[in-house]
PyMOL commands that place a pseudoatom at each C-alpha (Angstrom):
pseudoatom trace, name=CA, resn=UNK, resi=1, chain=A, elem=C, hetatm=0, pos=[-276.258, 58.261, 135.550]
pseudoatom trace, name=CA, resn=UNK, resi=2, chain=A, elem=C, hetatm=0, pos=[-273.695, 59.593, 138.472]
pseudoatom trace, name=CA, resn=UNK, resi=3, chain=A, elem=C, hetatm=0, pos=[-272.843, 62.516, 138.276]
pseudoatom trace, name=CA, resn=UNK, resi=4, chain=A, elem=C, hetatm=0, pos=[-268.981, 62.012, 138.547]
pseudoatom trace, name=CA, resn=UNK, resi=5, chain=A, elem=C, hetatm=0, pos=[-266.648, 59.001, 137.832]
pseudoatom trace, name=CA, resn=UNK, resi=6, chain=A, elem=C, hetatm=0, pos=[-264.576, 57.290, 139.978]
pseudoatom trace, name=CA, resn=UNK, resi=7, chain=A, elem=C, hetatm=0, pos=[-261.493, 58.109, 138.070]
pseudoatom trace, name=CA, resn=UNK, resi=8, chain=A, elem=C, hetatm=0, pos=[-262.330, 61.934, 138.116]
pseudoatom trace, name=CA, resn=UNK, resi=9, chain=A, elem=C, hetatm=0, pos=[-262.893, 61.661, 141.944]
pseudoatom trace, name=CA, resn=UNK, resi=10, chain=A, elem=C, hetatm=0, pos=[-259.276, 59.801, 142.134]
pseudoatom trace, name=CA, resn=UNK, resi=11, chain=A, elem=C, hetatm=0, pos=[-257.691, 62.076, 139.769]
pseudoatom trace, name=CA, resn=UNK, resi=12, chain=A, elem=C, hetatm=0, pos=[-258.503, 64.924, 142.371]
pseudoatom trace, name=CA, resn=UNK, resi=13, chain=A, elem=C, hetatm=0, pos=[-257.798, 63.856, 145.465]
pseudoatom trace, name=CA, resn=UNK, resi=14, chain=A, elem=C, hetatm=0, pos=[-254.500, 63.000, 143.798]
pseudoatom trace, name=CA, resn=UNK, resi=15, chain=A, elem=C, hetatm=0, pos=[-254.261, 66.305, 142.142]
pseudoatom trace, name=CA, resn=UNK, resi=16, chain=A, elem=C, hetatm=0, pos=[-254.471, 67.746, 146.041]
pseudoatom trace, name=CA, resn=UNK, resi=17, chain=A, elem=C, hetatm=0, pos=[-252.310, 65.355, 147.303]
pseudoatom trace, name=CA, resn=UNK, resi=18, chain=A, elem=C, hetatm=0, pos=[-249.347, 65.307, 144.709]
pseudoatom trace, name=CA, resn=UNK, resi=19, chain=A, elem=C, hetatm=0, pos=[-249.465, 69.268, 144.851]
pseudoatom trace, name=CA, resn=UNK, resi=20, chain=A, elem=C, hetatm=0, pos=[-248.282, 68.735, 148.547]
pseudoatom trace, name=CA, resn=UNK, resi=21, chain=A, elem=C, hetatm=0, pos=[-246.543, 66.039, 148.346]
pseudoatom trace, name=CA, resn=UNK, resi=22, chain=A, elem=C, hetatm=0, pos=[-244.068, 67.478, 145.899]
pseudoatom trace, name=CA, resn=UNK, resi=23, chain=A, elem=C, hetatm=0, pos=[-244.423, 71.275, 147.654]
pseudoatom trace, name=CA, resn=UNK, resi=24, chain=A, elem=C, hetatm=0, pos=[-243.061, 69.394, 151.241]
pseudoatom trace, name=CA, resn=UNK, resi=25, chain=A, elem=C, hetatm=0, pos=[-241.550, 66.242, 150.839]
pseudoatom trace, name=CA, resn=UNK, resi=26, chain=A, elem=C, hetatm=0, pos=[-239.745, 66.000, 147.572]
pseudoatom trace, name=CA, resn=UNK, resi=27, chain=A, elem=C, hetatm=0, pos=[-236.227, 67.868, 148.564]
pseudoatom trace, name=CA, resn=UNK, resi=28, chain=A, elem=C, hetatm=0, pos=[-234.411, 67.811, 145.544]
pseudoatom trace, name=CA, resn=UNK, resi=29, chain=A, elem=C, hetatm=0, pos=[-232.388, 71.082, 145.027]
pseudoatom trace, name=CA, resn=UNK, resi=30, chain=A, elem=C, hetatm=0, pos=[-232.833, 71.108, 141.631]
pseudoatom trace, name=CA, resn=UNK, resi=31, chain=A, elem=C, hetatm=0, pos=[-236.559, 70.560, 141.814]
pseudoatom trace, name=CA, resn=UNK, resi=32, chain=A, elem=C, hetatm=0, pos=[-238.017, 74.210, 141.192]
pseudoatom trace, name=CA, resn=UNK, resi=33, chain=A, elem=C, hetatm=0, pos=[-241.503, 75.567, 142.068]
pseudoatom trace, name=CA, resn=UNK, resi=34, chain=A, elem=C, hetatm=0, pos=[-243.808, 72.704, 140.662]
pseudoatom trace, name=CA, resn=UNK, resi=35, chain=A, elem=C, hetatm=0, pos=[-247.734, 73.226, 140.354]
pseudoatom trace, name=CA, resn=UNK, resi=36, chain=A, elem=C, hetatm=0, pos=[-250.101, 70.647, 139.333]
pseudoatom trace, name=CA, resn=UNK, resi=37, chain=A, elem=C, hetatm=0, pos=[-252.361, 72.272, 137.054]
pseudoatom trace, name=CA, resn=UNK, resi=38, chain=A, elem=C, hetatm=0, pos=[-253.798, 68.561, 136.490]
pseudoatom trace, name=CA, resn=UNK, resi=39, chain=A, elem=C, hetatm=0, pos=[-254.311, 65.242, 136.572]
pseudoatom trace, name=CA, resn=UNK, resi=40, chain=A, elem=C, hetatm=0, pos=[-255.869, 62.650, 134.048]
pseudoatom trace, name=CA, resn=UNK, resi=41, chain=A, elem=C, hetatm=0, pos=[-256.551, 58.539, 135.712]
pseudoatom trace, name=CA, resn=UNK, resi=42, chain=A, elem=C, hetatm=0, pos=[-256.909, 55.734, 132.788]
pseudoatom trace, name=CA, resn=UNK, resi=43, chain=A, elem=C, hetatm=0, pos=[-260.477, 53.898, 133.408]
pseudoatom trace, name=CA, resn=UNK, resi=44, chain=A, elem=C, hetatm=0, pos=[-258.518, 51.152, 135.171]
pseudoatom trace, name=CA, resn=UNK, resi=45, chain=A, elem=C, hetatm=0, pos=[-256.790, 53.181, 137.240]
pseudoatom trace, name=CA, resn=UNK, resi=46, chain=A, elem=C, hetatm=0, pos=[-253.003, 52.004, 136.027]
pseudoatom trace, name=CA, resn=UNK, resi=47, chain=A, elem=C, hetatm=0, pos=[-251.687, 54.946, 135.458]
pseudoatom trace, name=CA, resn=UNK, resi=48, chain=A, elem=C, hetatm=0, pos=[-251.984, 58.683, 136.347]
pseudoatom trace, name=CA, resn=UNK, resi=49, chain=A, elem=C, hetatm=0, pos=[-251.105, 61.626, 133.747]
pseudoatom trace, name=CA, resn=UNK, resi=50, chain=A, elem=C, hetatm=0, pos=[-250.044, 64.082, 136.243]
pseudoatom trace, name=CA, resn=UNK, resi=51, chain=A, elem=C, hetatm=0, pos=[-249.369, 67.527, 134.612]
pseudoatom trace, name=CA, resn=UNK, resi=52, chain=A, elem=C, hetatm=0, pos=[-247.029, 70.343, 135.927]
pseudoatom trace, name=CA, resn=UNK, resi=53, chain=A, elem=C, hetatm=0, pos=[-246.294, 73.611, 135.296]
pseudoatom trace, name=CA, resn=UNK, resi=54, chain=A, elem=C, hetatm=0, pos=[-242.943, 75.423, 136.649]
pseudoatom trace, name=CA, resn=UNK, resi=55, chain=A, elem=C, hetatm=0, pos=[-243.244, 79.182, 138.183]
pseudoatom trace, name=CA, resn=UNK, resi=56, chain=A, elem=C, hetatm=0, pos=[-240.910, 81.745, 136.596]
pseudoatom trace, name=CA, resn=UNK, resi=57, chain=A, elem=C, hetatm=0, pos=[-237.939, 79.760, 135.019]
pseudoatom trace, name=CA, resn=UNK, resi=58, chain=A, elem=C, hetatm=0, pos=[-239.425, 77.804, 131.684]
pseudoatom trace, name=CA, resn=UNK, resi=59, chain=A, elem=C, hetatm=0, pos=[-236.584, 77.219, 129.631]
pseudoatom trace, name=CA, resn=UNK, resi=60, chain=A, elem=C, hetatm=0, pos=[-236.592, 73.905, 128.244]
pseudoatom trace, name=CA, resn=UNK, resi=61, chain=A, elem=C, hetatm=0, pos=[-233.547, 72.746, 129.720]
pseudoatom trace, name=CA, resn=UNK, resi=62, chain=A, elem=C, hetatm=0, pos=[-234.947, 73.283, 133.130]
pseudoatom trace, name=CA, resn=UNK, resi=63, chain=A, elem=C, hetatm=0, pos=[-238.587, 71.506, 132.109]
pseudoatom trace, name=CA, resn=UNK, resi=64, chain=A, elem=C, hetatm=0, pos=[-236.776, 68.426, 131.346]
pseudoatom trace, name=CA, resn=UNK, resi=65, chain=A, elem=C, hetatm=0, pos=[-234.771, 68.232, 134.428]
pseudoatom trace, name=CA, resn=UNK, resi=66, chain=A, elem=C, hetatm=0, pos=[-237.398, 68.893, 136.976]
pseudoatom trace, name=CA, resn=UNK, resi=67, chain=A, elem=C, hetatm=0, pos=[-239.315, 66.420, 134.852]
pseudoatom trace, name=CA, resn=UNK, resi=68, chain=A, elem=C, hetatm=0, pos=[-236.785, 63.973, 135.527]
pseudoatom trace, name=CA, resn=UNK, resi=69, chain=A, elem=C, hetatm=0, pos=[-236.702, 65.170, 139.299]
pseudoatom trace, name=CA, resn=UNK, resi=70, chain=A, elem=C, hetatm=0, pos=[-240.828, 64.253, 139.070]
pseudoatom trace, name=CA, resn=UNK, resi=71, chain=A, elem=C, hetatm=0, pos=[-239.637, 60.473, 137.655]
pseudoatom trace, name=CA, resn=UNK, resi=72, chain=A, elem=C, hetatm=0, pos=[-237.202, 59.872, 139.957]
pseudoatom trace, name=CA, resn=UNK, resi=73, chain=A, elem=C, hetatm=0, pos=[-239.174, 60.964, 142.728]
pseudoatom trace, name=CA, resn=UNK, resi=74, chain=A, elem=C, hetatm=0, pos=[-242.303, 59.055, 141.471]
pseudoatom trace, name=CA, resn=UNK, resi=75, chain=A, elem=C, hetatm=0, pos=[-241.923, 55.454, 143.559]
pseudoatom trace, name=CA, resn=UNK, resi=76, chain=A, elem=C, hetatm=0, pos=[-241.382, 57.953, 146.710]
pseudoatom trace, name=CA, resn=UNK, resi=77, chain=A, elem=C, hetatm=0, pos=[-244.694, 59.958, 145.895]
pseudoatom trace, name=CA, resn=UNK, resi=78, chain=A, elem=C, hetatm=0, pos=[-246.599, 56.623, 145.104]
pseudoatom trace, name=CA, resn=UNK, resi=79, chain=A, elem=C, hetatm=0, pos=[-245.866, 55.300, 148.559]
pseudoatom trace, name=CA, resn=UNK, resi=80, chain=A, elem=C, hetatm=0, pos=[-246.351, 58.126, 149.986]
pseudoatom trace, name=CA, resn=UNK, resi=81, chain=A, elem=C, hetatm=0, pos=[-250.277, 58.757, 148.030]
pseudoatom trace, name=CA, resn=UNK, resi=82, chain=A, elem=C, hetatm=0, pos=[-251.239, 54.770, 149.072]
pseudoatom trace, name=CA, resn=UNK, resi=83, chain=A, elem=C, hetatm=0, pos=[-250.585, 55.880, 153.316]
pseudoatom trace, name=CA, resn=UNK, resi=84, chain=A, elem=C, hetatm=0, pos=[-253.031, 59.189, 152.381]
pseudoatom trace, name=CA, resn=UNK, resi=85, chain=A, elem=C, hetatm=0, pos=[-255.662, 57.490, 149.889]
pseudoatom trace, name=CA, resn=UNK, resi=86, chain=A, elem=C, hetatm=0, pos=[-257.570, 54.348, 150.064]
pseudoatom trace, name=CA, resn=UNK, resi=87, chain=A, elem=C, hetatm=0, pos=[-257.064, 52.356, 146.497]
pseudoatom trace, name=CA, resn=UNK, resi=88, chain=A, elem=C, hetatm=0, pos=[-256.059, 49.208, 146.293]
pseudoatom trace, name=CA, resn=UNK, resi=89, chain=A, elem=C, hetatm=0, pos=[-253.759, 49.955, 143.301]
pseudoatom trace, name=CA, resn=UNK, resi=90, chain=A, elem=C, hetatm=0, pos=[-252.351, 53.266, 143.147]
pseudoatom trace, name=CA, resn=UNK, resi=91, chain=A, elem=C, hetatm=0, pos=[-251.851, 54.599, 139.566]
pseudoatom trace, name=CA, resn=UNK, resi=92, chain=A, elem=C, hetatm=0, pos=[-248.421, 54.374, 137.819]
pseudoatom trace, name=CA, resn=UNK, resi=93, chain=A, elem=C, hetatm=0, pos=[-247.510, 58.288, 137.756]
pseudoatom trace, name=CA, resn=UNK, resi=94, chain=A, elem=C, hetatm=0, pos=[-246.470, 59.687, 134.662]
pseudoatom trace, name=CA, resn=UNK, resi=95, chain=A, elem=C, hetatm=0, pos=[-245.159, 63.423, 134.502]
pseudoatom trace, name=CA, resn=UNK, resi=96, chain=A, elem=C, hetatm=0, pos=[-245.694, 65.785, 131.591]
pseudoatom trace, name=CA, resn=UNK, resi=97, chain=A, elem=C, hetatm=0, pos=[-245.544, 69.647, 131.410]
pseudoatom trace, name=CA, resn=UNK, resi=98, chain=A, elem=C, hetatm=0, pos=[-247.962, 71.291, 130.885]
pseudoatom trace, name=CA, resn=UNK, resi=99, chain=A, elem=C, hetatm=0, pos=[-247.702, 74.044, 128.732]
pseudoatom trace, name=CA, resn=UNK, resi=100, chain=A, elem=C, hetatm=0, pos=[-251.639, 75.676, 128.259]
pseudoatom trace, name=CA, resn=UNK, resi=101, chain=A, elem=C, hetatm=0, pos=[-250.644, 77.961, 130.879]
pseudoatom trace, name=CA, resn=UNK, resi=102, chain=A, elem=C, hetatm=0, pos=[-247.787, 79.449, 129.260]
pseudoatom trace, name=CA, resn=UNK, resi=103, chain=A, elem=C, hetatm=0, pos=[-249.277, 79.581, 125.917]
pseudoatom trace, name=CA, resn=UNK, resi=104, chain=A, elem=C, hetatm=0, pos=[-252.213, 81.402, 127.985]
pseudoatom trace, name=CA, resn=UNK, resi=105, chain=A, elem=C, hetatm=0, pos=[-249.828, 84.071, 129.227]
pseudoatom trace, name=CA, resn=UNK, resi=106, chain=A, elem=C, hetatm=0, pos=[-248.851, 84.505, 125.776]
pseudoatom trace, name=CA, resn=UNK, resi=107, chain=A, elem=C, hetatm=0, pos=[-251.699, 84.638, 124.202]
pseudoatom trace, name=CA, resn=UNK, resi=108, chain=A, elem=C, hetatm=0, pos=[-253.242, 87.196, 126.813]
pseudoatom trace, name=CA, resn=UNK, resi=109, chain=A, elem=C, hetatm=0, pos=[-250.141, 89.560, 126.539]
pseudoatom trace, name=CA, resn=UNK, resi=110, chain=A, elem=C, hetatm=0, pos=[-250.957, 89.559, 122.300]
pseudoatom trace, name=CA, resn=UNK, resi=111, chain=A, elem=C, hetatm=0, pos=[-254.228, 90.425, 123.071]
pseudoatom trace, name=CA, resn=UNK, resi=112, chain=A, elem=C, hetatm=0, pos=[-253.493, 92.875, 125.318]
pseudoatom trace, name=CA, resn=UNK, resi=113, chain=A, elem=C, hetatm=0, pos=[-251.005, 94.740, 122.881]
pseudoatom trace, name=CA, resn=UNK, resi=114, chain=A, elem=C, hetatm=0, pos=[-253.467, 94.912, 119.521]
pseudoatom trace, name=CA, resn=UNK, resi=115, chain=A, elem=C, hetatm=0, pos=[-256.088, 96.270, 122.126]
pseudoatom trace, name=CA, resn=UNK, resi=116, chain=A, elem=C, hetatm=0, pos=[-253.341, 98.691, 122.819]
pseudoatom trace, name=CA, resn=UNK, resi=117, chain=A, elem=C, hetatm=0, pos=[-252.446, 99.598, 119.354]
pseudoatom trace, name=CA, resn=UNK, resi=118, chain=A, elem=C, hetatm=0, pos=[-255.740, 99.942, 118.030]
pseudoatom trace, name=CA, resn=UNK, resi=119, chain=A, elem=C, hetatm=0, pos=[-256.184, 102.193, 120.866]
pseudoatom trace, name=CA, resn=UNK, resi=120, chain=A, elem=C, hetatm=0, pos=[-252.917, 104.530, 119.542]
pseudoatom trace, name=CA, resn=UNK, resi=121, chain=A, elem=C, hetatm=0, pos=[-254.686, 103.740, 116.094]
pseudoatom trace, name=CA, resn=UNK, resi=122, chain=A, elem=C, hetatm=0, pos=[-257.859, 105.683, 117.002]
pseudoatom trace, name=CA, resn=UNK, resi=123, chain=A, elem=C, hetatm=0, pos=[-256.423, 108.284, 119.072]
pseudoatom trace, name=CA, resn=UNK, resi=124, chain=A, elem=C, hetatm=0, pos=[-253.820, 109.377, 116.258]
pseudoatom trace, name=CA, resn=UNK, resi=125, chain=A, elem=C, hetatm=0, pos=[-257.246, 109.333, 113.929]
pseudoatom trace, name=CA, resn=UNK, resi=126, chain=A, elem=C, hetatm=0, pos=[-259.188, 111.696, 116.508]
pseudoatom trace, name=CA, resn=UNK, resi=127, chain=A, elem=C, hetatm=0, pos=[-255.849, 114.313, 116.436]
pseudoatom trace, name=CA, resn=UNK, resi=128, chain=A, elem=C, hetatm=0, pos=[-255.613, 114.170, 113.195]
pseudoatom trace, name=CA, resn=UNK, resi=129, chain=A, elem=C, hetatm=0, pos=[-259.161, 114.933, 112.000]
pseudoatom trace, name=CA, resn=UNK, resi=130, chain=A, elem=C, hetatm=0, pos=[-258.921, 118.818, 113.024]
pseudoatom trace, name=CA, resn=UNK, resi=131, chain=A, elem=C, hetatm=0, pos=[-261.366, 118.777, 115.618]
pseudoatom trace, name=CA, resn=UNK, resi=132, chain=A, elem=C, hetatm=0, pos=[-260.229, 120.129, 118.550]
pseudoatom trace, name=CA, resn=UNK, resi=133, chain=A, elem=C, hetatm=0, pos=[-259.106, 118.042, 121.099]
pseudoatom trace, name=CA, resn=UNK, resi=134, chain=A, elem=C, hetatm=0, pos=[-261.576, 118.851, 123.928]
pseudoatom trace, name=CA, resn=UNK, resi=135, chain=A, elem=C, hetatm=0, pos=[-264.406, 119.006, 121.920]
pseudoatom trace, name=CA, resn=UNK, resi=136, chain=A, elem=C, hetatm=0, pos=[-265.953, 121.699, 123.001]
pseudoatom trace, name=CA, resn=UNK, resi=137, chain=A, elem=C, hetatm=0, pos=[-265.610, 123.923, 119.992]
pseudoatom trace, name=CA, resn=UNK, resi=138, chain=A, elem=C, hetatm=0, pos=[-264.128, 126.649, 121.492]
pseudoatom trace, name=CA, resn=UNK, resi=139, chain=A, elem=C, hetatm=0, pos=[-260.732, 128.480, 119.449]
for i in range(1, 139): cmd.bond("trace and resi %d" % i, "trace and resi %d" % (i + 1))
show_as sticks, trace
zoom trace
């Protein structure tokens, strides 16, 4: 059995090639600061799932428009990929956001405040157990 699939090996090389594509060539104003986090080929290679993520500004009136930046700009970045990469079809690209990273951030920030709360938690229990606080016995 191989070891990778054709469609994983096209689904990078576009991955690297969108991300500069769209960093250099696409110059729509409204287009913010786009990141491919990812991109998923069909077996046939007909389409391309390409996901984004947007630096700083996430609200989702902004998502949909540089979304719709992405489709406009999609028969543009398709000519562009078939003068970089060797297919005989290149994939229909399809734009979605992608939101794991967000709902990382968010996740890692709740985490980060019950650490710090227990932490309050235990040292409002060590003050208040009438041991002295530097433990060395000595009043």
């Amino acid at each position: 059995m191989r070891e990778f699939k054709r469609t994983d090996r096209v689904a990078e090389q576009l991955q690297k090639e969108l991300a500069v594509l769209i960093q250099r060539e696409v110059k729509d104003p409204r287009l913010g600061m786009v990141t491919v986090s990812g991109v998923e080929v069909s077996r046939d290679l007909g389409y391309a799932d390409v996901h984004v993520t947007l630096l700083g500004d996430d609200a989702p009136e902004r998502i949909k428009e540089n979304l719709k930046v992405l489709k406009q700009a999609s028969g543009f970045l398709r000519s562009q990929i078939a003068r970089r990469i060797k297919l005989r079809h290149v994939p229909e690209l399809r734009f979605h956001y992608d939101e794991s990273v967000v709902r990382g951030q968010r996740l890692s920030s709740l985490i980060d405040e019950a650490v710090a709360s227990d932490q309050a938690q235990q040292d409002e229990a060590a003050d208040d157990d009438g041991d002295p606080v530097d433990g060395n016995g000595l009043d």
